[in-house]
FILUM-898893 format. One record per residue (C-alpha): x, y, z; residue in one letter. Coordinates in steps of 0.1 Angstrom, whole numbers. Example, Ala and Ser with C-alpha at 12.3 -4.5 7.8 and 13.67 -1.06 7.14 Angstrom:
<recs>
<rec <123,-45,78>,"A">
<rec <137,-11,71>,"S">
</recs>
This chain:
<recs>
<rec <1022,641,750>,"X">
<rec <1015,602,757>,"X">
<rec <1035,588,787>,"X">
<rec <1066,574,764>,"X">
<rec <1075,611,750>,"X">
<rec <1099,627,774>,"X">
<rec <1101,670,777>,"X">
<rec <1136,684,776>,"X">
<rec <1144,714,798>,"X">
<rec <1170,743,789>,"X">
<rec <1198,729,801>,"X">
<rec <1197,693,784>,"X">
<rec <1180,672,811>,"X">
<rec <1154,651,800>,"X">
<rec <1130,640,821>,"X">
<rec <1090,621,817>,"X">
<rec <1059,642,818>,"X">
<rec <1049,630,849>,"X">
<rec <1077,648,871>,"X">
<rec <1067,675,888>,"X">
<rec <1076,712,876>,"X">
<rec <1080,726,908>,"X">
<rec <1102,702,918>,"X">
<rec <1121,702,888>,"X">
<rec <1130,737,888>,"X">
<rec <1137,738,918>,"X">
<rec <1164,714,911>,"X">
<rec <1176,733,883>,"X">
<rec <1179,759,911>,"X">
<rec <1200,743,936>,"X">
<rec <1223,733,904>,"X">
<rec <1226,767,894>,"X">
<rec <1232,780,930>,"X">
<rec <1264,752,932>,"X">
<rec <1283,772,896>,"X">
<rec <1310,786,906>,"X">
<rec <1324,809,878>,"X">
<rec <1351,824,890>,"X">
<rec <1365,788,897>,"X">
<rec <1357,779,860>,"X">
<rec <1376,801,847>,"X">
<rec <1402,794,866>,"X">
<rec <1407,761,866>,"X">
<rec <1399,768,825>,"X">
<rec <1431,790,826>,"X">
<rec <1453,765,838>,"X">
<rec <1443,738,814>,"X">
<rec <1448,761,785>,"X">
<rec <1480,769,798>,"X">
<rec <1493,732,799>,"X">
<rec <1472,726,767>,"X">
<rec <1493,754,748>,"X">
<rec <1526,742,765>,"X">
<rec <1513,705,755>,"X">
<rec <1510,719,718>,"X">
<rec <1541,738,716>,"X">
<rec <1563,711,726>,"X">
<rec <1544,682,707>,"X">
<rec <1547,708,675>,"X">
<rec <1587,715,683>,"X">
<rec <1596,680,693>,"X">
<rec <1582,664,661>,"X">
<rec <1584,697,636>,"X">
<rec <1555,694,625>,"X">
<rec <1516,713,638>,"X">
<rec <1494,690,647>,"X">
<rec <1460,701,642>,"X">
<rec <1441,676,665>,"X">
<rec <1465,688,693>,"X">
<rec <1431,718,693>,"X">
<rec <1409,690,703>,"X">
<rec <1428,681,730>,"X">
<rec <1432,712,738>,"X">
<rec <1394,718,734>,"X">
<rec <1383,689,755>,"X">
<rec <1410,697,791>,"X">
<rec <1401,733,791>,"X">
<rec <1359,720,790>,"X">
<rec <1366,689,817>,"X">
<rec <1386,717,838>,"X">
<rec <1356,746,835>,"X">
<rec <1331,711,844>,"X">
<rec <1352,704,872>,"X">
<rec <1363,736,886>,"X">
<rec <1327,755,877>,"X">
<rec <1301,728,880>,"X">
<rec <1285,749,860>,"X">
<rec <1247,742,838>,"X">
<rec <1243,778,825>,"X">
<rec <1255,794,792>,"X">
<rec <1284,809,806>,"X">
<rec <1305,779,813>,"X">
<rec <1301,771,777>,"X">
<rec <1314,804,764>,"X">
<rec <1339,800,791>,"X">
<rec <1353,767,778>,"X">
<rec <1349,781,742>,"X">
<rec <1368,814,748>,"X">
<rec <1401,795,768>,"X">
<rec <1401,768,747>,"X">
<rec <1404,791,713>,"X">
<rec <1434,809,737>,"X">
<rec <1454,777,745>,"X">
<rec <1453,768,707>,"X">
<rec <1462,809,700>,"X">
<rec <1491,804,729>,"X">
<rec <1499,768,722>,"X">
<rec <1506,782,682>,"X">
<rec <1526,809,691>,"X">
<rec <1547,789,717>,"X">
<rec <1555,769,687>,"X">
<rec <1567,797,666>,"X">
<rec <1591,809,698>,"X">
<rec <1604,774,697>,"X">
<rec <1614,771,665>,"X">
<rec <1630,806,659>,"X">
<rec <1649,796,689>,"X">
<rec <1658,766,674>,"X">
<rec <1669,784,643>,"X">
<rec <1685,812,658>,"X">
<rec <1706,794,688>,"X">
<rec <1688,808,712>,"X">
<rec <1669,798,741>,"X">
<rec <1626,798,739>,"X">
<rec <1624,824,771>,"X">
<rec <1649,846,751>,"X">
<rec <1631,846,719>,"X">
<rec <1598,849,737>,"X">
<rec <1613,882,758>,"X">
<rec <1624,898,730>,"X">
<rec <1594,897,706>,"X">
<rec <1564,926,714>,"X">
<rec <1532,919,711>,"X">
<rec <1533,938,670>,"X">
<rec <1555,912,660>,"X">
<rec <1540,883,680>,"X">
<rec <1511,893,658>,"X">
<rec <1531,897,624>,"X">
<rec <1546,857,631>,"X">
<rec <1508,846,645>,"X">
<rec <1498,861,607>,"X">
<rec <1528,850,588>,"X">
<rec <1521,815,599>,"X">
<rec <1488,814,596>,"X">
<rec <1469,785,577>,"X">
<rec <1436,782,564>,"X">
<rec <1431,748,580>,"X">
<rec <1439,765,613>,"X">
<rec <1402,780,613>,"X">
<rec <1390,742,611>,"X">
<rec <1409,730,646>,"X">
<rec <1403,763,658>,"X">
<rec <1368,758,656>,"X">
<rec <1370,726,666>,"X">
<rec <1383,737,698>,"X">
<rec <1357,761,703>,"X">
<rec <1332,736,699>,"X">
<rec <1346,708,725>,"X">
<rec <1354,738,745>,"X">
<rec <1320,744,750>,"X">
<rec <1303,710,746>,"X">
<rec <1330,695,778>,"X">
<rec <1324,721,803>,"X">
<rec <1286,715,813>,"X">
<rec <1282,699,846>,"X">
<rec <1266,666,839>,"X">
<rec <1235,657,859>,"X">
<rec <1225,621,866>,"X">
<rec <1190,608,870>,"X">
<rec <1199,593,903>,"X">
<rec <1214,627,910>,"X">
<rec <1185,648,897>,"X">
<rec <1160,626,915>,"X">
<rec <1178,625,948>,"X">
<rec <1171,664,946>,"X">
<rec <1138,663,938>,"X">
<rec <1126,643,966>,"X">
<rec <1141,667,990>,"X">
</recs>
């Protein structure tokens, strides 16, 4: 490796040749001793929950689904799991992935509630009381579309791309002199 190469570690960071691997993974260390899951997923579950409310009412207000509302929904839930995890392992990916891929699921059926009570003269916390999870299932089906599995996906992807903790070189160098 001549001295203009750089090596890239597991979780992204790039760093020259010339640092020292101890120090380095020890680094890596401390990072991963700052996650915090059980705040990721936390503050993961809130964002999907205004991201879903978000969709619902953008999709009732203007009647019509609006498949980039998933990217949206994609990229709060991931900045949340950052955030609220601080997170440089796997698991804050799959974290981001998973509640982003249920605010879309939640967002779409909030829709659904909204416009049945919209048809029927009823009120969204009525419809939403009266429907059991069989037939929340049946309408999730009956309204699916194919191009659902694209902004799903795309949600799944920001989901997990958005919710790493970013590391600076001034941060990651800062460590490594301690």
């Amino acid at each position: 490796m001549d001295a203009h190469e750089t090596n890239t570690q597991p979780t992204g960071v790039e760093v020259s040749p010339s640092v020292d691997a101890l120090k380095l993974q020890m680094a890596m260390q401390q990072l991963r001793d700052n996650q915090n899951l059980g705040m990721a997923v936390f503050g993961g579950s809130l964002a999907a929950i205004v991201g879903a409310v978000l969709w619902a009412v953008v999709t009732a207000v203007t009647q019509w689904q609006i498949g980039f509302m998933a990217i949206g929904v994609g990229f709060l839930v991931g900045l949340a799991v950052r955030k609220m995890g601080q997170g440089v392992t796997t698991a804050f990916g799959v974290v981001g992935a998973v509640l982003s891929l249920a605010g879309c699921l939640v967002g779409n059926y909030l829709a659904n509630c909204a416009f049945i009570a919209a048809s029927e003269n009823m009120g969204i916390f009525d419809v939403i009381g009266r429907i059991d999870f069989a037939t929340a299932v049946e309408l999730m089906t009956a309204t699916f579309h194919p191009m659902d599995v694209l902004f799903y996906g795309l949600a799944l992807y920001y989901g997990y791309k958005f919710s790493f903790r970013v590391v600076t070189e001034e941060e990651l160098a800062t460590m490594m002199k301690a």
